[in-house]
N, C-alpha and C positions, 0 to 999 in steps of 0.2 A: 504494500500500500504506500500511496507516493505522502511524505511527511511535511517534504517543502513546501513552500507558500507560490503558487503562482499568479500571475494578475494578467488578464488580456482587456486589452483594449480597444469596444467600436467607435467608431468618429465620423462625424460630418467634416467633411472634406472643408478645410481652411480653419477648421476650430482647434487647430493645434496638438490634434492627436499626439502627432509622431513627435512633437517636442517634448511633451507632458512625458509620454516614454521613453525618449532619449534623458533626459534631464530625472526622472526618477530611477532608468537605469545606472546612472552614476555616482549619485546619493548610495543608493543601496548596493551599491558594487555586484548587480547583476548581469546576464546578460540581454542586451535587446534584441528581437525577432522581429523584422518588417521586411525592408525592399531583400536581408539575406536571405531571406525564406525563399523567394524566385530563386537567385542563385542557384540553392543549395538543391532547388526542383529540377531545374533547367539540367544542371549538372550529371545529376543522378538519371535524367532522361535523354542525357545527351543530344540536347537541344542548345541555342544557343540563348542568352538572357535575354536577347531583344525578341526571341520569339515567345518566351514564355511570360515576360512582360506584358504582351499583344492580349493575353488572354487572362491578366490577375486580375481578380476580382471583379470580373466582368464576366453576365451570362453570356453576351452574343456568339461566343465561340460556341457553344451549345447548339446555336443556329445555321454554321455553315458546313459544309462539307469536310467531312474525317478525314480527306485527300488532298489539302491546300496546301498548295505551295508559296514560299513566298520566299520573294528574290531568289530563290533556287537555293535558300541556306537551310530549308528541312520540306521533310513528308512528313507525312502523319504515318510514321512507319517508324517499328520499333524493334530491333534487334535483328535488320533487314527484310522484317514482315508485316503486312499491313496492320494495324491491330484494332480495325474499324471502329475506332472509339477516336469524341471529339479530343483535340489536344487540349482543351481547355478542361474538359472532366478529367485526364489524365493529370494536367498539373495540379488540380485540384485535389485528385487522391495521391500525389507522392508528398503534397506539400502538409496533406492532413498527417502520412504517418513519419514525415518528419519533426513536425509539430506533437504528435507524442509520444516522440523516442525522444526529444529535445525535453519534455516536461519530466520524462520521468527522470532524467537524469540529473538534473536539479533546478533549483531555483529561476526563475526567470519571465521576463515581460512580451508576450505579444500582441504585434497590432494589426487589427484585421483578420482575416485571411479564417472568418468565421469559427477563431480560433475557441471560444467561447461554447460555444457548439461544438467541437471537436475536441473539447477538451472536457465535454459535459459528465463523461464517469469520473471524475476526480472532487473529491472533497474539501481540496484546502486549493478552490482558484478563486479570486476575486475580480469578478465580470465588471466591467466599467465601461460606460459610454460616454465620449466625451464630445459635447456640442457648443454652441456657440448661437448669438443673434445674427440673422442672414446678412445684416449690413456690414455686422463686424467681419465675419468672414469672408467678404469681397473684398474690403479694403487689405485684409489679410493677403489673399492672390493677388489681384492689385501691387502689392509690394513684391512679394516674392518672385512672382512670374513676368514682371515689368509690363503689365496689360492694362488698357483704358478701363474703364470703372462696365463696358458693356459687353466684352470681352472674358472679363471675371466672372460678372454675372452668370452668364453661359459656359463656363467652364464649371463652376460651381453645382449648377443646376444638371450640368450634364454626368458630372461626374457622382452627386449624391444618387442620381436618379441609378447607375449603373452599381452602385454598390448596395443600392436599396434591391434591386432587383434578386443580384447576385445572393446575397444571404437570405434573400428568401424563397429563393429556389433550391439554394440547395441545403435550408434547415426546418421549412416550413415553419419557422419564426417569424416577427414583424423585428423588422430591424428599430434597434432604437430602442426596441418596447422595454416595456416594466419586466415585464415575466423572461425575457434573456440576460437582465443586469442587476447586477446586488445593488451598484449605485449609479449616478448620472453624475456628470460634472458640467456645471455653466461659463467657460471659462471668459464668455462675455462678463459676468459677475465678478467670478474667483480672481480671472485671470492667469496664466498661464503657473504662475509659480504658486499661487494659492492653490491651484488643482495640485500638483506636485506635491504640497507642502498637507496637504487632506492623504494624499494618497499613501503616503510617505508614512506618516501617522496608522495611517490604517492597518497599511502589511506590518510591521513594527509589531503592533498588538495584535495582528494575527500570529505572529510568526511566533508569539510567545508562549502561545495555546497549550 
C-alpha cells in the first residue's frame, strides 16, 4: 500500500496550474510530473515529442484515423505492426501507467494528464483544481504568449474547451467538478503563492498522518 503523500493537479488553462506545481515542487523537495510525462510516453512509444505533444490532452486524436502520418516522422504502427489503435489513446494509456509506477514509487506532484482519475485506487492523493477569473487568465496568456488581448481570449477558450473534453471522455467525470477534487484553488483571490502557501500547509499535515 502506497504510504507517500501525492497531490495532482487540474487547471484552467492561464490560472497558473503549472507554476502552483513547479513552485510547490520545490518547497517540498518533490518531484514534478507535467510537459515530462509526454516525454517519458513518447519515449517509451518510440514516437517523437512533437508527435505525442499533437495529441496530450486533447480528444481529437480519438477522431482521426489510426494510420496518420505526419511529416513522415511516425505511423501509427508499433513495433513495425499496425496496432489499429488511435495514437492518442495509446499515449494516453502509456502515460496512465507511467503515472502509476511514478506514484508508487514515491512522493510527488502531477499536473493534468487526468492524473486524479488514474491515480483514483490510492489513499493518500490530494486532488486539487486550480482556477482563476477569465479576465485574469487572459491577461495571464497575454503576457506569457506575447498575444493581443483577442488572440488570448481564443486560445484560452480553445484550449479549456479541449481539456474539458478530454477528461471527460476519458473519466466520465465533469472536469473541475466537486466530486473529482478534495479542494479548489482561486488563484485570482489566493494568488499564485497563496495557492502554494494552502497547498504546502496541506501535504505537510497530511504527510504527518
Amino acid at each position: 500500500m502506497m504510504k507517500h503523500t501525492i497531490i495532482t493537479i487540474g487547471r484552467q488553462f492561464g490560472s497558473g496550474g503549472h507554476e502552483v506545481g513547479n513552485q510547490l515542487a520545490e518547497r517540498l523537495d518533490i518531484p514534478l510530473y507535467d510537459h515530462n510525462l509526454i516525454r517519458m510516453a513518447a519515449q517509451e512509444l518510440r514516437i517523437s515529442s512533437e508527435d505525442a505533444t499533437q495529441v496530450d490532452e486533447t480528444i481529437l486524436g480519438r477522431f482521426l484515423s489510426a494510420y496518420m502520418v505526419s511529416t513522415g516522422s511516425y505511423t501509427a504502427f508499433m513495433s513495425g505492426e499496425a496496432s489499429g489503435e488511435p495514437l492518442s489513446d495509446r499515449v494516453f494509456e502509456r502515460q496512465s501507467a507511467i503515472i502509476r509506477k511514478l506514484a508508487e514509487k514515491g512522493p510527488g506532484i502531477f499536473v493534468g494528464r487526468c492524473a486524479d482519475y488514474i491515480l483514483g485506487d490510492y489513499s493518500n492523493c490530494i486532488n486539487t483544481f486550480i482556477y482563476a477569473y477569465k479576465d485574469d487568465r487572459i491577461r495571464r496568456i497575454m503576457k506569457l504568449y506575447k498575444l493581443d488581448e483577442k488572440q488570448a481570449a481564443d486560445k484560452v477558450k480553445k484550449t479549456d474547451r479541449e481539456r474539458k473534453l478530454y477528461y471527460e471522455a476519458r473519466t466520465g467525470r465533469e472536469w473541475g467538478g466537486i466530486d473529482s477534487n478534495s479542494m479548489m484553488f482561486n488563484t485570482s483571490l489566493l494568488g499564485i503563492d497563496g495557492a502554494v502557501d494552502a497547498l504546502e500547509a496541506i501535504y505537510r499535515k497530511w504527510d504527518e498522518r
